[in-house]
mmCIF file as Biopython writes it, N, C-alpha, C and O atoms, coordinates in Angstrom:
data_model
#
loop_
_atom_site.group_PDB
_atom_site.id
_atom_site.type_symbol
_atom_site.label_atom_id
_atom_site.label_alt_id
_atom_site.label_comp_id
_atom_site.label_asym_id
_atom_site.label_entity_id
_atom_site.label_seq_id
_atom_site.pdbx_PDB_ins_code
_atom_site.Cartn_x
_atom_site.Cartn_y
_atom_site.Cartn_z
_atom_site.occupancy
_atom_site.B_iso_or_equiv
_atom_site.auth_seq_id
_atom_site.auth_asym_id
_atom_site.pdbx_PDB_model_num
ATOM 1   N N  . UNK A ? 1  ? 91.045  91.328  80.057  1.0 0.0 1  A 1 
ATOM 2   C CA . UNK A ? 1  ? 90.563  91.913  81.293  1.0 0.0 1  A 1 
ATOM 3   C C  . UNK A ? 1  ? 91.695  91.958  82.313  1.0 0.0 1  A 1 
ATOM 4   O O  . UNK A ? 1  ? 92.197  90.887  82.654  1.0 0.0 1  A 1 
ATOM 5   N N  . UNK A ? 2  ? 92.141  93.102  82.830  1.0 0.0 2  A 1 
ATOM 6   C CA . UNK A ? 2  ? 92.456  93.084  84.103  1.0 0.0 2  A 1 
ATOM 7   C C  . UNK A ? 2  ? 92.287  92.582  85.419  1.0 0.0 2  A 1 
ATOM 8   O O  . UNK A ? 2  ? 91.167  92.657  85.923  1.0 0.0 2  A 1 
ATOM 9   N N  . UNK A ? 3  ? 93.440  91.968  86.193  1.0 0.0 3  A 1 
ATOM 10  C CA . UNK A ? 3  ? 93.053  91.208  87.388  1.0 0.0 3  A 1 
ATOM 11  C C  . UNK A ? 3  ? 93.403  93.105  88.334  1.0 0.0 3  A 1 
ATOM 12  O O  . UNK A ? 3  ? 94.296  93.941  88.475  1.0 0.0 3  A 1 
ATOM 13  N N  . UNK A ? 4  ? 92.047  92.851  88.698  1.0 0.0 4  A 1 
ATOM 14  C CA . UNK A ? 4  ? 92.092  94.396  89.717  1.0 0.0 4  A 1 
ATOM 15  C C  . UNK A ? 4  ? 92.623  93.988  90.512  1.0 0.0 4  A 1 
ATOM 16  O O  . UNK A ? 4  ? 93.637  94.630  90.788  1.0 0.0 4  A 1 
ATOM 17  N N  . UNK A ? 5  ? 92.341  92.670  91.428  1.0 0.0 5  A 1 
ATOM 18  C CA . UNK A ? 5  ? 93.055  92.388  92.841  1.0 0.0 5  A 1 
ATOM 19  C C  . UNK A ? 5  ? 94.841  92.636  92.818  1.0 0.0 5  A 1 
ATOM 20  O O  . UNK A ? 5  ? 95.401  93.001  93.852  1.0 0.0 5  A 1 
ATOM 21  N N  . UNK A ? 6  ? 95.539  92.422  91.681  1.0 0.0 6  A 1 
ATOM 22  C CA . UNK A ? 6  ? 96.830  92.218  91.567  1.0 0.0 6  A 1 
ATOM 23  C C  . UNK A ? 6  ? 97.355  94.487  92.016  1.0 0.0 6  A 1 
ATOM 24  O O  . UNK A ? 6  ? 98.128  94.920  92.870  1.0 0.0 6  A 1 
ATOM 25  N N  . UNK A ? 7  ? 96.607  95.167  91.114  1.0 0.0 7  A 1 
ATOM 26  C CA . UNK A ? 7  ? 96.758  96.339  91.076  1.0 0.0 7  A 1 
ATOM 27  C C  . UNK A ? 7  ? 95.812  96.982  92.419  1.0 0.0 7  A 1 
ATOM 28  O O  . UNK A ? 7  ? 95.658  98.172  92.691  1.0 0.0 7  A 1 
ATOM 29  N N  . UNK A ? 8  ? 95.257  95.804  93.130  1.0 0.0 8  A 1 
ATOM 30  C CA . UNK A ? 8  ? 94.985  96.923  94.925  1.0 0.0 8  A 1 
ATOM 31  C C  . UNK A ? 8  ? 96.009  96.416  95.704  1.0 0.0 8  A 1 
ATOM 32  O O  . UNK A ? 8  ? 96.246  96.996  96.764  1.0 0.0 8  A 1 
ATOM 33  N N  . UNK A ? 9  ? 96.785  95.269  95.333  1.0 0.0 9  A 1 
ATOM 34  C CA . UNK A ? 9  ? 97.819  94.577  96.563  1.0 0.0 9  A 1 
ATOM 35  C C  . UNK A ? 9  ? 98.958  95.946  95.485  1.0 0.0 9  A 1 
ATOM 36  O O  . UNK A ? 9  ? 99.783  96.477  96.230  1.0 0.0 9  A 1 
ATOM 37  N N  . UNK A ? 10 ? 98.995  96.196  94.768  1.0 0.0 10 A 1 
ATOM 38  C CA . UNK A ? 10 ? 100.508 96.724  94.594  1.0 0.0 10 A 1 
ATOM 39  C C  . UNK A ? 10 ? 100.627 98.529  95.189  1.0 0.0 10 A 1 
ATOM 40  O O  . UNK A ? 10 ? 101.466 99.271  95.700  1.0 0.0 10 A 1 
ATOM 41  N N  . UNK A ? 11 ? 98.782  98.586  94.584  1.0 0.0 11 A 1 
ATOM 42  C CA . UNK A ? 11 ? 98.575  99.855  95.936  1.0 0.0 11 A 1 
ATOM 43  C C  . UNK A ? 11 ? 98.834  100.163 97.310  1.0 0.0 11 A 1 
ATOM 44  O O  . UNK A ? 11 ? 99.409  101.177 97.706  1.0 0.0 11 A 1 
ATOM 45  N N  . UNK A ? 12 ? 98.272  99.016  98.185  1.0 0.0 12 A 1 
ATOM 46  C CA . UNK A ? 12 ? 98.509  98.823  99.263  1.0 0.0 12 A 1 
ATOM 47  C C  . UNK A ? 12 ? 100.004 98.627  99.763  1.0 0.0 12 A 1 
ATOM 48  O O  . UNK A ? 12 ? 100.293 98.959  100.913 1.0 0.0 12 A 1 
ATOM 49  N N  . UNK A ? 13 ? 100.974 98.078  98.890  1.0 0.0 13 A 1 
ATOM 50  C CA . UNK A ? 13 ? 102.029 97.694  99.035  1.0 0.0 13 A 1 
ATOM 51  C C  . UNK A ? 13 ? 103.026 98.810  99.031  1.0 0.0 13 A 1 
ATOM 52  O O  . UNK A ? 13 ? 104.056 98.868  99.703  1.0 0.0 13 A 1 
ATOM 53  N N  . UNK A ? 14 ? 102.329 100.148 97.724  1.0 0.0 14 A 1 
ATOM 54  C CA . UNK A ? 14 ? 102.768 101.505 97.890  1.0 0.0 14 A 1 
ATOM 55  C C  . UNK A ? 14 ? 102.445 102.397 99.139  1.0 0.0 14 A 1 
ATOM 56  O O  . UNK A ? 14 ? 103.148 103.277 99.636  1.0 0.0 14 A 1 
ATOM 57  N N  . UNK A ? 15 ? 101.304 101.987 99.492  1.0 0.0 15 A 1 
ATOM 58  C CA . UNK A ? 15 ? 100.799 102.939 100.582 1.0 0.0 15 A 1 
ATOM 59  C C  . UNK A ? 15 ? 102.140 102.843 102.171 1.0 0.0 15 A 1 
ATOM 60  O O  . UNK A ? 15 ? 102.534 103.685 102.978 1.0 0.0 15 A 1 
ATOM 61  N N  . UNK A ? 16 ? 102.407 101.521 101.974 1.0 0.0 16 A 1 
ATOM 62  C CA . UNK A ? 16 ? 103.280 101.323 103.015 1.0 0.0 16 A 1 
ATOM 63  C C  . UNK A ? 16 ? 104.464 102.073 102.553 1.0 0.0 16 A 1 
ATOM 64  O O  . UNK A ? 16 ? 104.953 101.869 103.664 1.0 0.0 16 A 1 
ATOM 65  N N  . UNK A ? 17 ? 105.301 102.692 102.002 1.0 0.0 17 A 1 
ATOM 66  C CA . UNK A ? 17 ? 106.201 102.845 101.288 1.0 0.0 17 A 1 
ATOM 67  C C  . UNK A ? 17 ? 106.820 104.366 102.573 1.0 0.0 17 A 1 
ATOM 68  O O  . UNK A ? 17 ? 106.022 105.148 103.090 1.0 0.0 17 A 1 
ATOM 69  N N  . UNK A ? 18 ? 108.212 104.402 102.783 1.0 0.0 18 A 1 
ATOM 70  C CA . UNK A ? 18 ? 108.023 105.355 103.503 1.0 0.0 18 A 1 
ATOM 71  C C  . UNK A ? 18 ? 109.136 106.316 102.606 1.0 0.0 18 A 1 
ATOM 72  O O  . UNK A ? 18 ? 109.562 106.022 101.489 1.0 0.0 18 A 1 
ATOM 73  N N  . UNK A ? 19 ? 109.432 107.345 103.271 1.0 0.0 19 A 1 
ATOM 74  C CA . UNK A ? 19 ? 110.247 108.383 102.491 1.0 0.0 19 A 1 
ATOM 75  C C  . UNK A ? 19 ? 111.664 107.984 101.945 1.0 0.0 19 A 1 
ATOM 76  O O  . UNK A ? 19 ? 112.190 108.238 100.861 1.0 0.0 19 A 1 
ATOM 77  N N  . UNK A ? 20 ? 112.072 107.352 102.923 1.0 0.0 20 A 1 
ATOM 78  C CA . UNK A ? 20 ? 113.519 106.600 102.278 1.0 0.0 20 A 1 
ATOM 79  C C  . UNK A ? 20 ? 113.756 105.921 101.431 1.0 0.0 20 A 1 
ATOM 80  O O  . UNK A ? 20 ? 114.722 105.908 100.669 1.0 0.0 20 A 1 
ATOM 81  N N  . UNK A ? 21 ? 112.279 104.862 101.539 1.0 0.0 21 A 1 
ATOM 82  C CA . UNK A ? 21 ? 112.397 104.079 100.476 1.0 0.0 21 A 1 
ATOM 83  C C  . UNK A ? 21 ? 111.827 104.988 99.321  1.0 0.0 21 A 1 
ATOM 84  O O  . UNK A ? 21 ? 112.861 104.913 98.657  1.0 0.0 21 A 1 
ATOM 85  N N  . UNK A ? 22 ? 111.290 105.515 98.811  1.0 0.0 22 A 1 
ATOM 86  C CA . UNK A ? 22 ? 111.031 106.129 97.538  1.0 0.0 22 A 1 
ATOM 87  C C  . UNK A ? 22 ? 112.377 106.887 96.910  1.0 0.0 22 A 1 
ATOM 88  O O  . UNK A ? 22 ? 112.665 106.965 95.716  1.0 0.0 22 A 1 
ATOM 89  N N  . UNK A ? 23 ? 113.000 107.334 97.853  1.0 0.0 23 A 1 
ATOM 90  C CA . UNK A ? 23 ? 114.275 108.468 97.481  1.0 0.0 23 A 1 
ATOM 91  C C  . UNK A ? 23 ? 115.248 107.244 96.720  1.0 0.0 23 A 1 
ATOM 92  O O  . UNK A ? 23 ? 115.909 107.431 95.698  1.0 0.0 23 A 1 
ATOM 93  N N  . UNK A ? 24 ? 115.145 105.793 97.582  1.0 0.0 24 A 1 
ATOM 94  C CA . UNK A ? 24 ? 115.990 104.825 97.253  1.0 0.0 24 A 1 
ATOM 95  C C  . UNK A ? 24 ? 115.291 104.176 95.719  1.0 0.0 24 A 1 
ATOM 96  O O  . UNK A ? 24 ? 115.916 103.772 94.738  1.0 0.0 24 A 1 
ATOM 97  N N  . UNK A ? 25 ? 114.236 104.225 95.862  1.0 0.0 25 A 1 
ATOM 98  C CA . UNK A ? 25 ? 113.654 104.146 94.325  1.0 0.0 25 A 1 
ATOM 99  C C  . UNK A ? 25 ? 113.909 104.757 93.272  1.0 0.0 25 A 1 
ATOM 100 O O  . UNK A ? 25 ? 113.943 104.241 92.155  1.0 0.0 25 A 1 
ATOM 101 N N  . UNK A ? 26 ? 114.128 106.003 93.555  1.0 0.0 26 A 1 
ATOM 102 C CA . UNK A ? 26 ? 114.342 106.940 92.182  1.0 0.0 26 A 1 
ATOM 103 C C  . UNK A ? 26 ? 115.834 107.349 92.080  1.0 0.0 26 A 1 
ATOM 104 O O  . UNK A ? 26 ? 116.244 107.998 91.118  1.0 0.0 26 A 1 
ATOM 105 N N  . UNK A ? 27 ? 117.194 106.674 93.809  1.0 0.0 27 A 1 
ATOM 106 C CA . UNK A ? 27 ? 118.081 106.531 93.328  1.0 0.0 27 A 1 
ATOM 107 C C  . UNK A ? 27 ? 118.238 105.724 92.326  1.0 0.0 27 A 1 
ATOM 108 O O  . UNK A ? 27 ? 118.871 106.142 91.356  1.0 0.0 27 A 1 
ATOM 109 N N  . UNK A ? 28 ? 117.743 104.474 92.316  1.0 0.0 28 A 1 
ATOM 110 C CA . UNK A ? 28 ? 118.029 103.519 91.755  1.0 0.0 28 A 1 
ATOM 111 C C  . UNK A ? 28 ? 117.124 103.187 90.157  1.0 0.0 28 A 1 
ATOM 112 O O  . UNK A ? 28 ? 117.068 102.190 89.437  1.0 0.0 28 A 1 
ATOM 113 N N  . UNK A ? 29 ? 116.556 104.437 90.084  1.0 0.0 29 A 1 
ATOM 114 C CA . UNK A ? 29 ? 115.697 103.948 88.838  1.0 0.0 29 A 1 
ATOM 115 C C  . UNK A ? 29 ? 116.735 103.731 87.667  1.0 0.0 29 A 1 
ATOM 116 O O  . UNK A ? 29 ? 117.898 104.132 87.637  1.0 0.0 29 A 1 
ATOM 117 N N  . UNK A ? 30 ? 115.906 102.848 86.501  1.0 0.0 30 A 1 
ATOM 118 C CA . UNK A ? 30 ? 117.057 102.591 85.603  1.0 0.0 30 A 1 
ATOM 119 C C  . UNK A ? 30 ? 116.972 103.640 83.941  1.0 0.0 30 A 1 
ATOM 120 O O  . UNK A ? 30 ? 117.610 103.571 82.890  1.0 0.0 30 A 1 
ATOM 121 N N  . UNK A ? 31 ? 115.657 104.702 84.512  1.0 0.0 31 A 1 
ATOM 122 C CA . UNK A ? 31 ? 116.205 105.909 83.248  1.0 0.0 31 A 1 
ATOM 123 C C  . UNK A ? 31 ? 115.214 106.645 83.556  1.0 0.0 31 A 1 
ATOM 124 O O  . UNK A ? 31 ? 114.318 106.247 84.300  1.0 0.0 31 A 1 
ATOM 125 N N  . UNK A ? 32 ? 115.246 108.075 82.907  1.0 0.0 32 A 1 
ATOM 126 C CA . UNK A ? 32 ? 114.422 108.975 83.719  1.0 0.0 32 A 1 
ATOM 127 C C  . UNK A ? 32 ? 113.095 109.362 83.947  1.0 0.0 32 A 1 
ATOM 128 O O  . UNK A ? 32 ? 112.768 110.218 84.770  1.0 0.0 32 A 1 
ATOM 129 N N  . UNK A ? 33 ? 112.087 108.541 82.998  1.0 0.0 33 A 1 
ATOM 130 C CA . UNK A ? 33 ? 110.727 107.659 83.236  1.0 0.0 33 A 1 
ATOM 131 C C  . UNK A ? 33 ? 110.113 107.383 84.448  1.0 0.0 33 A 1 
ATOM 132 O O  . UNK A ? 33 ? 109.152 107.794 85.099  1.0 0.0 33 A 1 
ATOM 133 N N  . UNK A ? 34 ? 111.284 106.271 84.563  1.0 0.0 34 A 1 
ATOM 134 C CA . UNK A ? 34 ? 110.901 105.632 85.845  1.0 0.0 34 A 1 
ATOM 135 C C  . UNK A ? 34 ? 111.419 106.433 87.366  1.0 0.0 34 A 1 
ATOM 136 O O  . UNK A ? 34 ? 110.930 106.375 88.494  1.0 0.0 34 A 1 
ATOM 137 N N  . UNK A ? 35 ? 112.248 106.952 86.997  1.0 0.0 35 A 1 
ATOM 138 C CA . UNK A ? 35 ? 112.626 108.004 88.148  1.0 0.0 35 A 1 
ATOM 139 C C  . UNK A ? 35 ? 111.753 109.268 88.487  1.0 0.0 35 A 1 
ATOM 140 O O  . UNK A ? 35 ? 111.972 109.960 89.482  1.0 0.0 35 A 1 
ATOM 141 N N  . UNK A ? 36 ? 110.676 109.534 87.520  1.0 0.0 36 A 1 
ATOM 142 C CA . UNK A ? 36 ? 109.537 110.654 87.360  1.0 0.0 36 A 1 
ATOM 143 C C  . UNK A ? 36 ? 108.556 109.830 88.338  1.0 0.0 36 A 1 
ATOM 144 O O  . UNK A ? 36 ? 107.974 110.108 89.386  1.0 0.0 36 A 1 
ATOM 145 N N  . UNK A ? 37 ? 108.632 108.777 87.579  1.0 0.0 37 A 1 
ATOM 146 C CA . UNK A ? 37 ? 107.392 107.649 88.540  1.0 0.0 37 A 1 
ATOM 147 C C  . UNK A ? 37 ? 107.410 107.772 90.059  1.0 0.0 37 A 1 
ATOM 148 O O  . UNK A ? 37 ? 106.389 108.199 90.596  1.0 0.0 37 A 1 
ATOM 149 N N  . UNK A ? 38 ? 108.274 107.501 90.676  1.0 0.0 38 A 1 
ATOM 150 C CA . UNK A ? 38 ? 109.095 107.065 91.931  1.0 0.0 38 A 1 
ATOM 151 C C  . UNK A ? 38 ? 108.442 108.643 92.457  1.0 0.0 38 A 1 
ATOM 152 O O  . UNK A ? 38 ? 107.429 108.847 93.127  1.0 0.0 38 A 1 
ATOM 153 N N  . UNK A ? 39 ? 109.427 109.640 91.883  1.0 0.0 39 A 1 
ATOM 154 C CA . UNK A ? 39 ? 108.796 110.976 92.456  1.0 0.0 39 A 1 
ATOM 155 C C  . UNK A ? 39 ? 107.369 111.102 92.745  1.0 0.0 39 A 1 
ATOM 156 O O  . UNK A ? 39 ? 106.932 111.398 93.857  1.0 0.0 39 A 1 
ATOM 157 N N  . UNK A ? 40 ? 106.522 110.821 91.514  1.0 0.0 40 A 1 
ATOM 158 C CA . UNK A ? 40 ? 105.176 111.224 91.382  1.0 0.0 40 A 1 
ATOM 159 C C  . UNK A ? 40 ? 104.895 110.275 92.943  1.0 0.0 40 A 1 
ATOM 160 O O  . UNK A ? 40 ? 104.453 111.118 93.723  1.0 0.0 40 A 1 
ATOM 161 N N  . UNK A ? 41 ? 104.956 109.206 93.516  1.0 0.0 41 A 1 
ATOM 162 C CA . UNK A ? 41 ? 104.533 108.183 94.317  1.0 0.0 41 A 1 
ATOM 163 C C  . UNK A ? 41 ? 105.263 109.002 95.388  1.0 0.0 41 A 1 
ATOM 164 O O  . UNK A ? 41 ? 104.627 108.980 96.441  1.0 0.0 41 A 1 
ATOM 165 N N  . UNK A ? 42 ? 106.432 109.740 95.462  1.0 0.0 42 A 1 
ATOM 166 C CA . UNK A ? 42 ? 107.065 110.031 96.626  1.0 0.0 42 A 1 
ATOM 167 C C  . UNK A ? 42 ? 105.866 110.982 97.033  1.0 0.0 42 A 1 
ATOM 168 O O  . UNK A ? 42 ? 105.142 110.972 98.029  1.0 0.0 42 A 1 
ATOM 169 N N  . UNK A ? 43 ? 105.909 111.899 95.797  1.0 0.0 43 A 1 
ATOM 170 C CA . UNK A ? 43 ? 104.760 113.433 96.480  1.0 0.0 43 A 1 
ATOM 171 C C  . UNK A ? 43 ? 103.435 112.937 96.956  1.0 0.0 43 A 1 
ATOM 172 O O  . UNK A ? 43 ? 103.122 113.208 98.115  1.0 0.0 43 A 1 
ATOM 173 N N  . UNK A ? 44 ? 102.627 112.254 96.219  1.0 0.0 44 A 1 
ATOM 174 C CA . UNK A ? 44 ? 101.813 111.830 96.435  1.0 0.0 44 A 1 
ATOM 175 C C  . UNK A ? 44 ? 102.004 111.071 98.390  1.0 0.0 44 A 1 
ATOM 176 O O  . UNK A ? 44 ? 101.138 111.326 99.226  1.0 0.0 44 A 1 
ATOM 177 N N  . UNK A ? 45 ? 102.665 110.606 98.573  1.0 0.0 45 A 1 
ATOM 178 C CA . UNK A ? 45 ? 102.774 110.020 99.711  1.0 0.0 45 A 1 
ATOM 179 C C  . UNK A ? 45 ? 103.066 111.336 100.782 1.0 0.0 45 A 1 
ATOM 180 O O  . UNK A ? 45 ? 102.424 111.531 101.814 1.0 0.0 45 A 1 
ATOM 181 N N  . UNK A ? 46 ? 104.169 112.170 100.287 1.0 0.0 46 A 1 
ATOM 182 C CA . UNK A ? 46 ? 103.998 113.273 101.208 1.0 0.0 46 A 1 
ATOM 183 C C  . UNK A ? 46 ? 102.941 114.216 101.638 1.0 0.0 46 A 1 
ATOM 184 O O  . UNK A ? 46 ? 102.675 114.736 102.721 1.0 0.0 46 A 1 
ATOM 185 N N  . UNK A ? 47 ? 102.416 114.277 100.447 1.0 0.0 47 A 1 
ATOM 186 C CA . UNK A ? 47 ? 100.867 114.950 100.625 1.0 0.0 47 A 1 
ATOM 187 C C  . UNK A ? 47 ? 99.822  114.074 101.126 1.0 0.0 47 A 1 
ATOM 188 O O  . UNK A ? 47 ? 98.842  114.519 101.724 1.0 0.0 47 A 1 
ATOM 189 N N  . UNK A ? 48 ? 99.941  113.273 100.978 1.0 0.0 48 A 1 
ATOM 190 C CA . UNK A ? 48 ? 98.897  112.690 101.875 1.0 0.0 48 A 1 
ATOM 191 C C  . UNK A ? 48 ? 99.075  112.386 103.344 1.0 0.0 48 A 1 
ATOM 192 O O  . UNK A ? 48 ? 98.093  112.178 104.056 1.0 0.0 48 A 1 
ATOM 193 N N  . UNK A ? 49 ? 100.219 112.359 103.774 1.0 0.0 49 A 1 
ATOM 194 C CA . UNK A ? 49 ? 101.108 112.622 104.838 1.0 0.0 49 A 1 
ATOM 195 C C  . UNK A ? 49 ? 100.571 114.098 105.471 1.0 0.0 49 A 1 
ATOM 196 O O  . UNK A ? 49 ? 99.933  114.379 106.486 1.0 0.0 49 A 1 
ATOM 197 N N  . UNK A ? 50 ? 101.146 114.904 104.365 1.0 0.0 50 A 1 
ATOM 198 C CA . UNK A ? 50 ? 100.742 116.506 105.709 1.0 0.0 50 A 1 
ATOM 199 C C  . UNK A ? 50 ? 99.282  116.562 105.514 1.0 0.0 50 A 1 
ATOM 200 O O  . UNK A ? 50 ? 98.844  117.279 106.414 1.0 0.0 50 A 1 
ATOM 201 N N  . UNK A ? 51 ? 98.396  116.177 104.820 1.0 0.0 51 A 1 
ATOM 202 C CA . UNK A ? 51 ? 97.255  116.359 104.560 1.0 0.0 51 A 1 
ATOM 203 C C  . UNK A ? 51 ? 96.676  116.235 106.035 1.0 0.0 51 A 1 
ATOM 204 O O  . UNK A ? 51 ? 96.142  117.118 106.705 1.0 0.0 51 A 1 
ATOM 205 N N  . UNK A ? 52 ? 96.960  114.690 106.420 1.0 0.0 52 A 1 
ATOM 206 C CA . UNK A ? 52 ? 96.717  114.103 107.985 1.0 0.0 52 A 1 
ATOM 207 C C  . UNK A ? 52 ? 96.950  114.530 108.884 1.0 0.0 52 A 1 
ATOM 208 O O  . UNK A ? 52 ? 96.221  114.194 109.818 1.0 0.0 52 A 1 
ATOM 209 N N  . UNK A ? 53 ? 98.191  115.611 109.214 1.0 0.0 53 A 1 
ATOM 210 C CA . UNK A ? 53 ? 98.958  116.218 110.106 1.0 0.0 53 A 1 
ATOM 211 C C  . UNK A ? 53 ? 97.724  117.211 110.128 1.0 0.0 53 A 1 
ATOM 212 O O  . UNK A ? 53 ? 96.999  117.225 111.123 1.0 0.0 53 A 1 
ATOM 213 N N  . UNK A ? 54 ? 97.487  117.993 109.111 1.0 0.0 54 A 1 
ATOM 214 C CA . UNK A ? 54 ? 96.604  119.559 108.866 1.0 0.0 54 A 1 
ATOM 215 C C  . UNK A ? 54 ? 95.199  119.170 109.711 1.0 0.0 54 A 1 
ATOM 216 O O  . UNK A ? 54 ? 94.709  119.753 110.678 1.0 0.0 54 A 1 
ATOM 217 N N  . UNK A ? 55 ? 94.734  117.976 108.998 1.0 0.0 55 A 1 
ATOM 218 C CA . UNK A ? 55 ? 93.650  117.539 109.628 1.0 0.0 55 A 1 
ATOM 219 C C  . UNK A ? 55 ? 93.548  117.107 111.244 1.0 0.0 55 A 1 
ATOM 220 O O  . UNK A ? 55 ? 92.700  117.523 112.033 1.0 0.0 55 A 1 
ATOM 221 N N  . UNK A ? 56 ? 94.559  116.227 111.513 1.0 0.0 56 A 1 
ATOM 222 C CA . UNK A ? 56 ? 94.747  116.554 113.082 1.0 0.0 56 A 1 
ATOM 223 C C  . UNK A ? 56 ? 95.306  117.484 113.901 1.0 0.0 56 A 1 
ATOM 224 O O  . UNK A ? 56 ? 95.880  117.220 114.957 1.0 0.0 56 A 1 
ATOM 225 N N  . UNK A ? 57 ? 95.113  118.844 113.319 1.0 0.0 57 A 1 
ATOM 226 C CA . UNK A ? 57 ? 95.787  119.798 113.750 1.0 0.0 57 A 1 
ATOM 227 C C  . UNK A ? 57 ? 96.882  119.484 114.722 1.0 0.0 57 A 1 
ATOM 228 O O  . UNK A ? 57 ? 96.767  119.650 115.936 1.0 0.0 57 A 1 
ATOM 229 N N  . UNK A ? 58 ? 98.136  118.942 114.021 1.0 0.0 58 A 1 
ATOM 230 C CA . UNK A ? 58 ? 99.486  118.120 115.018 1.0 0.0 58 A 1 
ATOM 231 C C  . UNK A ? 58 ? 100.461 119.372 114.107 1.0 0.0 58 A 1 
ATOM 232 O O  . UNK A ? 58 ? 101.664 119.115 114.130 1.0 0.0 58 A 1 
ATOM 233 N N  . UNK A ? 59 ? 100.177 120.335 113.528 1.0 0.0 59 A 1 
ATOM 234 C CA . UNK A ? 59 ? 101.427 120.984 112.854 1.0 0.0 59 A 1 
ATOM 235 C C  . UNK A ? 59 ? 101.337 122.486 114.011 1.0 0.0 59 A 1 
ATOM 236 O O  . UNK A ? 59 ? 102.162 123.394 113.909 1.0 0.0 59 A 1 
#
């Protein structure tokens, strides 16, 4: 069985994550897997980013 609590703190821990640091993530990934990963978490964060902007009509 999975400890869920371990995989909502590492969520939460992504959610904080800001643009620099992801770019610095997938500088630093160690092969191109994990550098897909990093991306997938970057977009995901950007889109949910302008998503908020659209919705508070701030664009």
């Amino acid at each position: 069985m999975n400890d869920t609590s371990k995989y909502s703190q590492i969520y939460r821990d992504i959610k904080e994550l800001r643009p620099e640091d992801t770019l610095q993530l997938v500088i630093d990934s160690k092969d191109e897997e994990e550098q897909m990963f990093y991306q997938l978490i970057g977009n995901y964060l950007l889109r949910q980013n302008q998503m908020r902007v659209i919705e508070q009509n701030l664009f």
